[in-house]
C-alpha positions in Angstrom: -26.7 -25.5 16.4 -25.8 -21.6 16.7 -22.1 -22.8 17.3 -22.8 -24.5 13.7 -24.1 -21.7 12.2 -21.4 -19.5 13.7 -18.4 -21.6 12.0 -19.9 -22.1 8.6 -20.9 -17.9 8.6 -16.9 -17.6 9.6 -15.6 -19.7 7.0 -17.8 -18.5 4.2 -16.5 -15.2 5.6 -13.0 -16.1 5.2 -13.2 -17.9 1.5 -14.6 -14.7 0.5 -12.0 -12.3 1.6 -9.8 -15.0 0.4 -11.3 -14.4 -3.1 -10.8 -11.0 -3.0 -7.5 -10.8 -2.1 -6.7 -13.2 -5.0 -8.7 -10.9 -7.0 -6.5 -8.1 -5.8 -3.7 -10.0 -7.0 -4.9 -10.7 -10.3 -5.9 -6.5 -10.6 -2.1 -5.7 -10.6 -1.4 -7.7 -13.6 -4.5 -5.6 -15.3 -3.3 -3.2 -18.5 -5.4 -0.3 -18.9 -8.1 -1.7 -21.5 -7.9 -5.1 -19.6 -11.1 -5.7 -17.1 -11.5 -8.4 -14.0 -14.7 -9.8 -12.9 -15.4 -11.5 -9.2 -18.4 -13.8 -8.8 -20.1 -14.7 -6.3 -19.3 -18.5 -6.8 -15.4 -18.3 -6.2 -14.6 -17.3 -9.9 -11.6 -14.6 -10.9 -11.9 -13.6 -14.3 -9.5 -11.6 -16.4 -11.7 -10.8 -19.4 -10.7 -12.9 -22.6 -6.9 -13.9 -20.9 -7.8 -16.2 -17.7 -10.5 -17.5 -15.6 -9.8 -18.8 -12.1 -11.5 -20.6 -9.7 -10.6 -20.4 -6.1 -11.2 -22.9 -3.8 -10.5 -22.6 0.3 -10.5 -26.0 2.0 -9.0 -28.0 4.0 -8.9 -31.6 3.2 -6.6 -33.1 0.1 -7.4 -32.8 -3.5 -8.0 -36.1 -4.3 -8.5 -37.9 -7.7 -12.7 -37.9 -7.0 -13.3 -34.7 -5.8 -16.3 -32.9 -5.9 -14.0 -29.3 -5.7 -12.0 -30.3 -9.0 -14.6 -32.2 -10.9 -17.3 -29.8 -10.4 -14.8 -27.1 -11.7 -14.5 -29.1 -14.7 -18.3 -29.3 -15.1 -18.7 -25.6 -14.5 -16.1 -24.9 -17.3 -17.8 -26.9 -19.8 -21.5 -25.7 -19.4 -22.5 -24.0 -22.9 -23.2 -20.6 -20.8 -19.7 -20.5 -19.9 -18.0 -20.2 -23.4 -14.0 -21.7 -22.5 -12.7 -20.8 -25.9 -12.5 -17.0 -24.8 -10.2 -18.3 -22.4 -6.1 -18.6 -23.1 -6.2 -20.8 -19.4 -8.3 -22.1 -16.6 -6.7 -22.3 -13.2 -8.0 -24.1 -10.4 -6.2 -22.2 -7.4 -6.8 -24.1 -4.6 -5.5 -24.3 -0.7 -5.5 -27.8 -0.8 -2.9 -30.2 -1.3 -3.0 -33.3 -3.7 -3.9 -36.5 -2.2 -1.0 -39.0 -1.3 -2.2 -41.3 -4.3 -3.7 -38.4 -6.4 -2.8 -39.0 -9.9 -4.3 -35.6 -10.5 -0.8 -34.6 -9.1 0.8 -34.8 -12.5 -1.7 -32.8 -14.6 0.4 -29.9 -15.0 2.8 -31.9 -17.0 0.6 -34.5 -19.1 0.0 -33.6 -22.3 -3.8 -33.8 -23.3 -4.7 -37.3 -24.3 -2.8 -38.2 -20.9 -5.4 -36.0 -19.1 -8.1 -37.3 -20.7 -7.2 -41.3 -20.1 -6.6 -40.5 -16.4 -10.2 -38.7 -16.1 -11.8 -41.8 -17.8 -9.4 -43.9 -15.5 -10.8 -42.3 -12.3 -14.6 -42.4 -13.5 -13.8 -46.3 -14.6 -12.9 -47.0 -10.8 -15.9 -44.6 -9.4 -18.5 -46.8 -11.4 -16.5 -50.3 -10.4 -17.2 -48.7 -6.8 -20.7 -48.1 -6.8 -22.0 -51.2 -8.8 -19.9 -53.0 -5.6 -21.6 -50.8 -3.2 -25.4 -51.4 -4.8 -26.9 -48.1 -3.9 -29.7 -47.0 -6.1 -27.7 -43.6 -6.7 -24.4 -42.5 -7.6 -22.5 -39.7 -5.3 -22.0 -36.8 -6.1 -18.9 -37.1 -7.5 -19.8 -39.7 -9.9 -22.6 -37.7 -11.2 -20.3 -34.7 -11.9 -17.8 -37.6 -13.5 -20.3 -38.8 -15.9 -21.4 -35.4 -17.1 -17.6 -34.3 -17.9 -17.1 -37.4 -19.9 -20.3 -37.5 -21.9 -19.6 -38.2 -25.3 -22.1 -35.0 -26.6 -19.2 -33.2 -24.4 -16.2 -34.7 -26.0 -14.4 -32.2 -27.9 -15.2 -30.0 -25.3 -13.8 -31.3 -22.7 -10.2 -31.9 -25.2 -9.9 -27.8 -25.9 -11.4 -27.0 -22.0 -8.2 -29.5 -20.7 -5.8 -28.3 -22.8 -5.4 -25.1 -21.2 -6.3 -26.1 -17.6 -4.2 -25.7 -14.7 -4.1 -27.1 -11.2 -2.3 -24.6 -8.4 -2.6 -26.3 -5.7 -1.0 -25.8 -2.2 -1.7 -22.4 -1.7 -0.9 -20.7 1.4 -4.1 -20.0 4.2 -5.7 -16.7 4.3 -3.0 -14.9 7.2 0.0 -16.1 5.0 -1.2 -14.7 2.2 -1.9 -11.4 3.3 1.3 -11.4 4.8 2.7 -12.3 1.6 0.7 -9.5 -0.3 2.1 -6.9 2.0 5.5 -8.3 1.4 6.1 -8.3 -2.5 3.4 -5.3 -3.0 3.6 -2.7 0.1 7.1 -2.3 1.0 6.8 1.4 0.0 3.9 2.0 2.6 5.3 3.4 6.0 5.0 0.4 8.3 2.2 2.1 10.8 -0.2 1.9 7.7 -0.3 -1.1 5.9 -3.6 -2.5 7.4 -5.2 0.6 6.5 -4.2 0.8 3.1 -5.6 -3.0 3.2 -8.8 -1.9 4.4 -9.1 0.8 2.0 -8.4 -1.7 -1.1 -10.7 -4.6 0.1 -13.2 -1.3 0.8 -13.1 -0.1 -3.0 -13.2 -3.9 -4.7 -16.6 -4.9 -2.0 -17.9 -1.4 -2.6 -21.7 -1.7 -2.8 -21.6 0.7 -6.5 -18.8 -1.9 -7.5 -21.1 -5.2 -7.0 -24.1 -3.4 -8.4 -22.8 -2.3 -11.6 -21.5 -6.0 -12.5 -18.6 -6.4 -9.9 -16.1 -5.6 -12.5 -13.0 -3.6 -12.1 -11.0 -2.2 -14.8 -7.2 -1.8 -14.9 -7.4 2.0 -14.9 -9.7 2.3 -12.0 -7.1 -0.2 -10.1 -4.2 1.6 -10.9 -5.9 5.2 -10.0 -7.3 3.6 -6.6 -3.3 2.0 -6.1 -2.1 5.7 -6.3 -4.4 7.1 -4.1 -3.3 5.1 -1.1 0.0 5.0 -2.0 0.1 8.7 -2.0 -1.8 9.0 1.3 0.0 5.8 2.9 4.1 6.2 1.4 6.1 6.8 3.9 8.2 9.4 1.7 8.6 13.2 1.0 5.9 13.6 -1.5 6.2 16.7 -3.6 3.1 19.5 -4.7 3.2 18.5 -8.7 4.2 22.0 -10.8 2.5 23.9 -12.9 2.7 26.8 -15.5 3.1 30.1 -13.0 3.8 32.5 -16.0 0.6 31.4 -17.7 -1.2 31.8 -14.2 -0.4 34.8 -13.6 -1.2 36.2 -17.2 -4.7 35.0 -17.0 -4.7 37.1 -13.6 -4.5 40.0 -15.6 -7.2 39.7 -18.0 -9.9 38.9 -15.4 -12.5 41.0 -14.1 -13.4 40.0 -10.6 -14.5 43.0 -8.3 -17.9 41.2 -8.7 -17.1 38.0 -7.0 -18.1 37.8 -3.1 -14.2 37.4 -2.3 -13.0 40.4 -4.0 -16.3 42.3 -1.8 -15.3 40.9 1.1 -11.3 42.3 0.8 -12.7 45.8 -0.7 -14.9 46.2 2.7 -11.7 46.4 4.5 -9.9 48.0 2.5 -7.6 45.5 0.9 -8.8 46.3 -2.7 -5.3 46.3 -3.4 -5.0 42.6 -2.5 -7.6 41.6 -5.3 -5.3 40.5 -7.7 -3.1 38.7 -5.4 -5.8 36.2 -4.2 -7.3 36.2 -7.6 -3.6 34.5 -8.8 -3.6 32.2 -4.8 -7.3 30.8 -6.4 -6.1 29.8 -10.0 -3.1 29.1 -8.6 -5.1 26.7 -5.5 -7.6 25.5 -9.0 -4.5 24.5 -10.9 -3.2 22.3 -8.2 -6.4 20.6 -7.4 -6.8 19.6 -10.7 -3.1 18.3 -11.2 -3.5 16.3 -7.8 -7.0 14.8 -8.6 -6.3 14.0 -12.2 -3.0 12.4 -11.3 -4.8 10.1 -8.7 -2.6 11.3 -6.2 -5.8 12.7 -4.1 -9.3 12.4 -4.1 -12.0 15.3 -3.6 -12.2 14.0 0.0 -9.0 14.9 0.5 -9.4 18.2 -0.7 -12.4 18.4 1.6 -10.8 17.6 4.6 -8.5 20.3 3.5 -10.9 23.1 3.3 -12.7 21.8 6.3 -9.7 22.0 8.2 -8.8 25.8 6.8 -12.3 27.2 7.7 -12.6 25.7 10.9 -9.2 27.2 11.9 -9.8 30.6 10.2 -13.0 30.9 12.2 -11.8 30.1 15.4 -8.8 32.8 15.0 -11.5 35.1 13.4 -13.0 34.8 16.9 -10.4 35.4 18.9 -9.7 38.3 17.3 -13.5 39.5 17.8 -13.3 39.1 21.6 -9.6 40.8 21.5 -10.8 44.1 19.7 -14.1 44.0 21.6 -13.9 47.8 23.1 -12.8 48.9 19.5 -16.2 50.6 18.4 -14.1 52.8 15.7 -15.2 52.2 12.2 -11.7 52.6 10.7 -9.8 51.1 13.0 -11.8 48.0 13.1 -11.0 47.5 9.1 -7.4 48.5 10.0 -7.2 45.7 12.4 -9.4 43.6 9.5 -6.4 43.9 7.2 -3.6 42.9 9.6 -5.7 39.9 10.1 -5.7 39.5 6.4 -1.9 39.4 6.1 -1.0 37.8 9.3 -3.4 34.6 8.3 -2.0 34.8 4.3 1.9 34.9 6.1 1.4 32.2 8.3 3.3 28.9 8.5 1.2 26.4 6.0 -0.6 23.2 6.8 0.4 20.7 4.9 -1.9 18.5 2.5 -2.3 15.2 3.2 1.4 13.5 3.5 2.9 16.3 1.2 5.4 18.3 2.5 5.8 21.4 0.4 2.4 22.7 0.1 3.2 25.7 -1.7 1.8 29.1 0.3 -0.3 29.5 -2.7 -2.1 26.3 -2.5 -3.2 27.3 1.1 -4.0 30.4 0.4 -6.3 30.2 -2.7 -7.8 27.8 -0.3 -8.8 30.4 2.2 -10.0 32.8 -1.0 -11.8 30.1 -2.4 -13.7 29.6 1.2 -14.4 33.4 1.1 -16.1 33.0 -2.5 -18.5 30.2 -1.4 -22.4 31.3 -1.3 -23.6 32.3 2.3 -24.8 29.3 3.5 -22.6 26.5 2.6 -21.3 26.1 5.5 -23.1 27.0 9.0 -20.3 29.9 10.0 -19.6 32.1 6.6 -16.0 33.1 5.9 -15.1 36.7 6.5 -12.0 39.2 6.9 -13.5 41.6 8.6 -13.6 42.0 12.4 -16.8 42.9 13.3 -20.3 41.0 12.7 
């Protein structure tokens, strides 16, 4: 029994991330204004172009069953509204039976269609007044529902634009596939987890919650984000306006703000306006990146995480080198060589860029210096003694 329970909990598993990678397909065809849906229930739905229904099984597609009649009867239910539809696909892994007529939908015209259904019911009731059970299968059931007269006209404009894909590779070969025709850009090493990352935003918990709907914008921003952090490529620092940077530098007051105190108190008043331009600078970039969707704020956060942690550990060293130095002065004179030794040094890069500008890095470090006492557990200073 737990064997059982096992292999249907792994095959539900699979035919969902099947689903979603079909959904992930479907996202890259998405304009801007466009929107997909994902149910629960197999479905794909581009909003007012296409709705799909996926199916992952393993036996044929034959003329009576349940996956391609119940499809039907899903598509015609009142709640379901087909004539906001251009097309109805039934995407399915399986293959057609060897006497399916169903094999020749895609090229029948509609009245064609229609016969064969009424063909395949005709032969499904022949079979059950033979076999004399007291109740139909389930396939007949679903047959006599779809061809109910009250459902007639319908069923002719629901037909009309269905589709049968059929043969469609198995969950391993489509991924495979995916990372062929969309991820050639993505250095080799990463692939999976840019794959994780994308079936991580469309089964995001916020995502389901608020209607499992995402829009084409929201695709195409998440696309850049990993392909920024995944390409294998030199990935350049966007530009911005310097001149008009460095004018606002001169109109602003900012002796007041905790960074500017912390570089007077060592006597590198003189390097105020120099970190002032590093931070607008730093604020300029961040905004370009993040609004470009080529990073995200965890990104950035790694970043300053990164640039603290470092400054605090070469603060320290520092500290225990200058230990015997008890002279006021010289301890602030030490303070500002540590100032420009840590602004001259070679610059980490961000993320997989690989001109981080020196300004970026250190607006970052001035930035660090402005945050409220507190934010993080050790505060950022210049100075060299406690």
């Amino acid at each position: 029994m737990n064997k059982k329970l096992d292999f249907d909990a792994t095959k539900l598993f699979e035919a969902l991330k099947y689903q979603i990678l079909v959904a992930m397909e479907y996202c890259h065809t998405l304009a801007d204004g466009e929107e997909l849906w994902i149910e629960v229930s197999g479905d794909v739905t581009v909003a007012k172009r296409q709705q799909i229904e996926v199916k992952y099984y393993d036996d044929d597609l034959t003329d009576s069953h349940q996956n391609f009649w119940n499809t039907l009867n899903n598509w015609l239910k009142p709640e379901f509204a087909h004539h906001q539809y251009q097309s109805l696909v039934l995407l399915t892994t399986q293959n057609f039976g060897a006497k399916a007529r169903l094999a020749e939908w895609d090229a029948m015209t509609v009245e064609k269609r229609i016969a064969i259904l009424e063909e395949i019911r005709g032969e499904a009731e022949a079979r059950h007044t033979v076999s004399r059970k007291s109740q139909p299968s389930k396939s007949l059931e679903l047959q006599r529902k779809v061809l109910s007269p009250e459902r007639r006209m319908d069923l002719k404009n629901a037909v009309e634009k269905t589709r049968i894909v059929t043969d469609e590779s198995r969950l391993e070969q489509r991924i495979t596939r995916y990372k062929r025709e969309h991820l050639r850009p993505i250095y080799t090493g990463c692939v999976d987890s840019y794959l994780d990352d994308m079936f991580g935003f469309l089964t995001a918990t916020k995502l389901i919650s608020e209607g499992w709907k995402i829009s084409g914008s929201d695709f195409t921003a998440k696309v850049r984000e990993l392909t920024a952090r995944y390409m294998f490529k030199t990935i350049r620092f966007p530009k911005i306006d310097r001149s008009a940077i460095e004018k606002k530098v001169a109109q602003l007051d900012v002796e007041h703000r905790l960074f500017a105190r912390k570089l007077t108190e060592i006597d590198a008043g003189d390097h105020i306006l120099e970190a002032i331009s590093d931070i607008l600078h730093a604020e300029s970039y961040m905004s370009e990146l993040i609004g470009g969707y080529e990073a995200n704020r965890l990104d950035l956060e790694g970043y300053f995480e990164g640039q603290h942690k470092k400054h605090i550990f070469s603060r320290k060293a520092e500290i225990s080198r200058l230990y015997r130095d008890k002279d006021f002065e010289s301890l602030k004179a030490n303070s500002k060589a540590f100032l420009f030794t840590r602004c001259s040094r070679d610059v980490e890069e961000f993320c997989t860029y690989t001109d981080t500008p020196i300004e970026f890095r250190n607006g970052v470090d001035q930035m660090l210096a402005d945050e409220e006492p507190g934010t993080r557990r050790d505060e950022f200073h210049w100075r060299l003694w406690a």
